[in-house]
C-alpha positions in Angstrom: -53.1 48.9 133.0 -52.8 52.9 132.1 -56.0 54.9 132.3 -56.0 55.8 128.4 -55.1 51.6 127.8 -58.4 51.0 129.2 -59.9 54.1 127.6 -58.6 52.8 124.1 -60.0 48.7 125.1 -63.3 50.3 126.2 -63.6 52.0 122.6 -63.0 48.9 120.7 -65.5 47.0 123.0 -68.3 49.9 122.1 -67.3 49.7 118.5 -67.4 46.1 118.5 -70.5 45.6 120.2 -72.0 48.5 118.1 -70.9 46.9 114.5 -72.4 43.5 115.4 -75.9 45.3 116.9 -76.3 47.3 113.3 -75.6 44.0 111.4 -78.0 42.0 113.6 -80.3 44.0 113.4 -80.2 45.5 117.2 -79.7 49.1 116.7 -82.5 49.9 118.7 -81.6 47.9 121.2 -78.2 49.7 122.1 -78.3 51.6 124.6 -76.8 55.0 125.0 -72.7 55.2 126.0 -70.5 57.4 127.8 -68.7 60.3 126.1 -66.8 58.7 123.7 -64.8 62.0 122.1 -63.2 62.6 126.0 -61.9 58.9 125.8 -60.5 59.0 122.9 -58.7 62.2 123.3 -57.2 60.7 126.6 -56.3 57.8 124.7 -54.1 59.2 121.9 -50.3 58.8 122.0 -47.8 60.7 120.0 -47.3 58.1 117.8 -51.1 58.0 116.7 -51.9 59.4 114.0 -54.5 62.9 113.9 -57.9 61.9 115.1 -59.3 63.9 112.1 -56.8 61.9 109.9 -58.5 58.4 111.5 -61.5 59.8 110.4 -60.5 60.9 106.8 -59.2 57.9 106.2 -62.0 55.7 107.6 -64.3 57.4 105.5 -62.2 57.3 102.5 -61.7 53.5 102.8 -65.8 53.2 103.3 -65.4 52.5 107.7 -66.9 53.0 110.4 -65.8 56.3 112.0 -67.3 57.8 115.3 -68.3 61.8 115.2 -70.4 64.2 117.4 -73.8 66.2 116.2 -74.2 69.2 118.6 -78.3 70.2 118.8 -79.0 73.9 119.8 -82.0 75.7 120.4 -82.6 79.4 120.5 -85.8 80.7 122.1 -84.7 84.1 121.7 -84.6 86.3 124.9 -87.6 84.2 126.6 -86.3 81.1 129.3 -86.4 77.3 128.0 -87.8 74.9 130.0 -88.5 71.8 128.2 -87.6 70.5 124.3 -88.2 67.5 121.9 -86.9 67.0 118.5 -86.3 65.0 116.0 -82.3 64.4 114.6 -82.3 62.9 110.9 -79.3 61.7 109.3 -79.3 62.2 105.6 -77.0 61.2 102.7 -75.1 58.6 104.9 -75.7 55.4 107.3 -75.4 56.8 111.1 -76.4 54.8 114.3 -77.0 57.0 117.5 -74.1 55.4 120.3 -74.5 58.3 122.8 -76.2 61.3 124.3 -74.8 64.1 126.6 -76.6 66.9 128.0 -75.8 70.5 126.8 -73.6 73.3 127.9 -76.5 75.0 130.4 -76.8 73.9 134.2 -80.7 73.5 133.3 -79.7 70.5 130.6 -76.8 69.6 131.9 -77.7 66.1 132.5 -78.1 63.7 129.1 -82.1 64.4 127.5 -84.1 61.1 127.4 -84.8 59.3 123.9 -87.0 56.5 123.4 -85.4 53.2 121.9 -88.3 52.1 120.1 -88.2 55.4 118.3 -84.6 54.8 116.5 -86.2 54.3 113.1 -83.5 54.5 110.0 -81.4 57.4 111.0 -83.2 59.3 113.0 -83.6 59.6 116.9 -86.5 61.6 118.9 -84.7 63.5 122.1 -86.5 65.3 124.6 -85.5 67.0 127.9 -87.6 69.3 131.0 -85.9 71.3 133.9 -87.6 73.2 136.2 -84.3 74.9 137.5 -84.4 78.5 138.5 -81.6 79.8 135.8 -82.7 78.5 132.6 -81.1 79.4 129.6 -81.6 82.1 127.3 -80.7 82.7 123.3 -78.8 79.9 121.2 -78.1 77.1 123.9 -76.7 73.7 123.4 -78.7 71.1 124.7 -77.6 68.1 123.5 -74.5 66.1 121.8 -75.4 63.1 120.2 -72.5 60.2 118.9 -72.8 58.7 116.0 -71.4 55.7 114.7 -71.1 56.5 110.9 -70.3 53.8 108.2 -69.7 53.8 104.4 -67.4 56.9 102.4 -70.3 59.5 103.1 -70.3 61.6 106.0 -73.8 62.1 106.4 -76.0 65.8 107.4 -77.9 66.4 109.8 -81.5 67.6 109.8 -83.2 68.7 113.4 -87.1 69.0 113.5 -88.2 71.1 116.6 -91.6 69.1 117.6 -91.8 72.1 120.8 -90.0 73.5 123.4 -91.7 75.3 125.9 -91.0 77.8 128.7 -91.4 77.7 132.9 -94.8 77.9 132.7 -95.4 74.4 130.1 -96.2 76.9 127.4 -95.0 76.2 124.2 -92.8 79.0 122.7 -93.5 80.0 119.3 -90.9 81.4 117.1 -88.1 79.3 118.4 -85.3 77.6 116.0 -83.1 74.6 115.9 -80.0 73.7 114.1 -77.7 70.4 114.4 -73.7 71.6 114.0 -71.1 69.0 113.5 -68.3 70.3 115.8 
């Protein structure tokens, strides 16, 4: 079997076993999944159709769709060390599927989230490094996947609880914004 055959059968099995979780009642007991944009992408043929027109017309017919919420944080010119926030989904149904780190070496590696905190549609994510080249100005530090159902693409609304620099202090003044790529 092809490398993007099993990328496409591993897919269906998260979306499968995702759909039954949300109508069991087991959200919070999924736990989080590889990148499932790259898959995907590796997966398409020329005869699929747009992965943007997948999603259109998922959304139009009221499906489940997957997308990705990109979380950055900007502590201005001062290093970041450590983060938590809260990611809200309003105006839609969205179940969290994954978590990858950001685009800095310091949060490279996927921030933790707590299970038991995946209450409605919102997810608390938090991350530390205590790497020598922290990251400076807007940053990415986390892309979360979301399984989204119904004809409403949902927003997204980040609450900055603290992020703090080398020394464990927390940083005042520093902003955070979720972007749907």
């Amino acid at each position: 079997m092809s490398r993007g055959r099993r990328n496409v059968w591993r897919i269906a099995a998260v979306a499968v076993v995702t759909t039954v979780a949300a109508l069991v009642g087991w959200a919070a007991t999924v736990e989080p999944l590889a990148t499932l944009a790259t898959p995907v992408a590796a997966a398409s043929s020329p005869a699929a159709a747009p992965a943007d027109a997948i999603g259109a017309a998922a959304a139009a017919a009221g499906g489940i769709r997957f997308a990705a919420v990109d979380v950055f944080v900007d502590p201005g010119d001062r290093p970041l060390a450590a983060y938590q926030f809260t990611l809200r989904a309003v105006g839609g149904t969205a179940l969290l599927v994954g978590l990858e780190g950001g685009d800095a070496p310091a949060f490279a590696a996927p921030p933790y989230y707590d299970p038991a905190a995946l209450v409605g549609e919102q997810v608390v994510v938090a991350a530390l490094s205590t790497a020598d080249d922290l990251p400076r100005g807007r940053t990415r530090v986390a892309r979360l996947h979301v399984q989204v159902t119904g004809p409403t693409d949902p927003r997204y609304e980040v609450a900055l609880h603290v992020a703090a620099g080398p020394d464990g202090r927390a940083l005042d003044g520093v902003t955070a914004t979720a972007v749907v790529p």
